[in-house]
N, C-alpha and C positions, 0 to 999 in steps of 0.2 A: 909720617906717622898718621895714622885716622885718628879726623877727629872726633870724641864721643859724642854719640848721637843726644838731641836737645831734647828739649820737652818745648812745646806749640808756645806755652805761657813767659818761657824765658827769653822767647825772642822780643829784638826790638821794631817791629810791627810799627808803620803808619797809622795813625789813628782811622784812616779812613781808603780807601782805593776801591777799585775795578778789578775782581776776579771773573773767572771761567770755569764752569764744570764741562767735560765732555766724558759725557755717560755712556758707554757702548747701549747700555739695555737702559728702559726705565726700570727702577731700583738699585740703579749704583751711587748715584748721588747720596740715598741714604746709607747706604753703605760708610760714607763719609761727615757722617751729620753734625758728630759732637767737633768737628773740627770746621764747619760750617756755619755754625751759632757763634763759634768762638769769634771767627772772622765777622761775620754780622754783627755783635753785639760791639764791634770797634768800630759800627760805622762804613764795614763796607757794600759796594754792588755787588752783589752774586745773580750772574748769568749763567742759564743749565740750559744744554742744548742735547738731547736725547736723539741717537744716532742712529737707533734700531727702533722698529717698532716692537719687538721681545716678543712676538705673535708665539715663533717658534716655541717659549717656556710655556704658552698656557697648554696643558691637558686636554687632545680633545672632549669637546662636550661638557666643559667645564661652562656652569652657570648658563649651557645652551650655545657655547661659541662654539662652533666647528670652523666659520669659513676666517680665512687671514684677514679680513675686513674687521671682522666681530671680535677676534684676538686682541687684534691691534687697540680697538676702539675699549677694549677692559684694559689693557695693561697701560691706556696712558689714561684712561680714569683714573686708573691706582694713582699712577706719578701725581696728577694733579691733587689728590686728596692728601695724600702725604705733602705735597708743597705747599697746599695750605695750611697745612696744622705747622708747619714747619714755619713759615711766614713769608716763603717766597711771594714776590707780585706775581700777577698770574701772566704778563707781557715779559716778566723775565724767566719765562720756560719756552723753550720752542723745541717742537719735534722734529727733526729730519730723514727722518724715515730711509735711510740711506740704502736699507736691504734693499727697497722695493717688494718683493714679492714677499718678504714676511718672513725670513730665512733669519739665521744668526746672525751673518757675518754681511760683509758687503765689500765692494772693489774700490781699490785705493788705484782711483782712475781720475780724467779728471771733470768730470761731476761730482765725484766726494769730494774734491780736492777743493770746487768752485765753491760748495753751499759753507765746508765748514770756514773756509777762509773766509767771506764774505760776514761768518758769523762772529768770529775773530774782530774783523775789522770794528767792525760795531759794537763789539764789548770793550776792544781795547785793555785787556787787562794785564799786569804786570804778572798775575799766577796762575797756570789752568792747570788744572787738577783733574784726575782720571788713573783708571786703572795702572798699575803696573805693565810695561809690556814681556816683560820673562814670566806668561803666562799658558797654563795650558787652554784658554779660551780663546778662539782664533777674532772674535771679534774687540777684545782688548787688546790683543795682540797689535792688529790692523788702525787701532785707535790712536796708538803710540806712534807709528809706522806715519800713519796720516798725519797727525801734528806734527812728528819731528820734520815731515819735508815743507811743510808748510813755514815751520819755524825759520830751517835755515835758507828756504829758497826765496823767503821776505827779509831776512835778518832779525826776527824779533827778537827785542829785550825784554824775556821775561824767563820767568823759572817756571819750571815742570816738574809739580808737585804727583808724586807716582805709587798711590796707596797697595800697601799690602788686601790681595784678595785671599779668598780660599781656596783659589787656582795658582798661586803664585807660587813660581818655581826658585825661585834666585835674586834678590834685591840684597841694597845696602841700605840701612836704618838710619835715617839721618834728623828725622824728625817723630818727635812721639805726641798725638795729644793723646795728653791720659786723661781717663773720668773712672768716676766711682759708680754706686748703685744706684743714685739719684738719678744719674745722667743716662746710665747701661737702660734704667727702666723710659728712659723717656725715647728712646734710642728705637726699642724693642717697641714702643709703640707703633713709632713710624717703618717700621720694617713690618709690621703686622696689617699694616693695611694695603699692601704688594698681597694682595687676599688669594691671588690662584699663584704665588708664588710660595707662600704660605702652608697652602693646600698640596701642593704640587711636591714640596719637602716631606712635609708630615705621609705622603701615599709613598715616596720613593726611601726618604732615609729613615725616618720615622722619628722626626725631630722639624722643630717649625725654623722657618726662614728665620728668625729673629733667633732662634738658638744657633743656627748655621753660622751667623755674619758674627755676633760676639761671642763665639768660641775662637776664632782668630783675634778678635781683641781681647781676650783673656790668654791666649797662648804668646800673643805679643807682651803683654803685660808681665807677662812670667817669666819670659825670656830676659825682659828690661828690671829684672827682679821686683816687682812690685806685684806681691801676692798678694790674693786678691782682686786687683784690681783691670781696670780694660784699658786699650790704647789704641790708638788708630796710628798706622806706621806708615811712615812715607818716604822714600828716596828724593832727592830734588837734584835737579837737572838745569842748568843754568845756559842758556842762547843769549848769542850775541854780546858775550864778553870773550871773544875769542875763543867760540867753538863749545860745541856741548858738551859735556860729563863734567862738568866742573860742581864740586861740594857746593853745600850755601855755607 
């Protein structure tokens, strides 16, 4: 029988540990925030390691950037402004620019395979958290793809927490955090400062990246029957208890 999916608050959570975010783009970590604070405010590390430079999402000519230098060098200002106001230390973000030339996506070869395992080793964490891989975004996709080999080709003991995007095709719900308006507006804040990400919604859908990301947590939230309100969803995926796809 499946078991019903939690809510973030009912588990029983170490007061304290060692997580991992691994971000395809800068702005997916926010994507994941109010489930970020939850774990912060219990005392733990959170390590973000941003996998792409997201050069490719800014507009050319936006604020003067044309070349992938000038991209890259806006979109991980963003990341850091948002990390600050968020309260990340500024030694637990590191970029690894994995595209190289500034592209989406990048090769799950082994130089991606050496920096993010390396990055791993040094967080040591029991949770890394990152996009969904049943994604139309081939860089999330690749994400998933990358850590699972990493996972089972070390043996790590840890779980693969795997959020609902607004590219995501097919997941199982097994963890909800949910928040109210309090949380959605504090949320929207730091999604608002992804400023040519921002920019870049409002020219193409005509709605801002902060309306983008919590319309999937209001459409999770409604689904979880909780009108109203918003949730960030997540699959988890469990290594090294004898194999992965195991429920938490």
């Amino acid at each position: 029988m499946r078991p019903a999916p939690r809510e973030l608050t009912e588990l029983d959570l170490p007061g304290c540990g060692h997580l991992a975010v691994l971000a395809p783009h800068p702005d997916d970590f926010d994507a994941i925030a109010v489930t970020m604070r939850h774990f912060a405010r219990r005392g733990w590390r959170i390590r973000l390691a941003v996998l792409t430079s997201g050069a490719s999402g800014v507009e050319d000519g936006y604020r003067g950037a044309r070349s992938i230098a000038d991209k890259t060098a806006l979109r991980e200002a963003e990341q850091r402004s948002s990390c600050h106001v968020f309260g990340l230390p500024p030694d637990d973000l590191h970029f690894l620019r994995l595209d190289g030339a500034g592209g989406d996506a990048f090769a799950v070869d082994s130089a991606s395979l050496a920096r993010v395992r390396a990055f791993l080793r040094t967080a040591q964490p029991t949770r890394v958290f990152m996009p969904h891989g049943d994604d139309a975004n081939l860089a999330h996709r690749r994400t998933w793809e990358l850590f699972r080999t990493i996972a089972r080709e070390d043996g790590l003991a840890v779980e693969a927490w795997l959020n609902r995007d607004a590219k995501t095709r097919a997941m199982r719900e097994d963890v909800f955090a949910r928040f109210g308006a309090e949380e959605a507006a504090w949320k929207a804040g730091l999604l608002r400062l992804h400023a040519s990400q921002h920019a870049r919604n409002l020219a193409t859908r005509g709605h801002g990246f902060d309306e983008r990301v919590l319309a999937v947590n209001r459409a999770s939230a409604d689904a979880a029957g909780w009108s109203g309100e918003w949730a960030e969803a997540f699959e988890v995926v469990r290594f090294g208890t004898g194999g992965d796809g195991m429920r938490l």
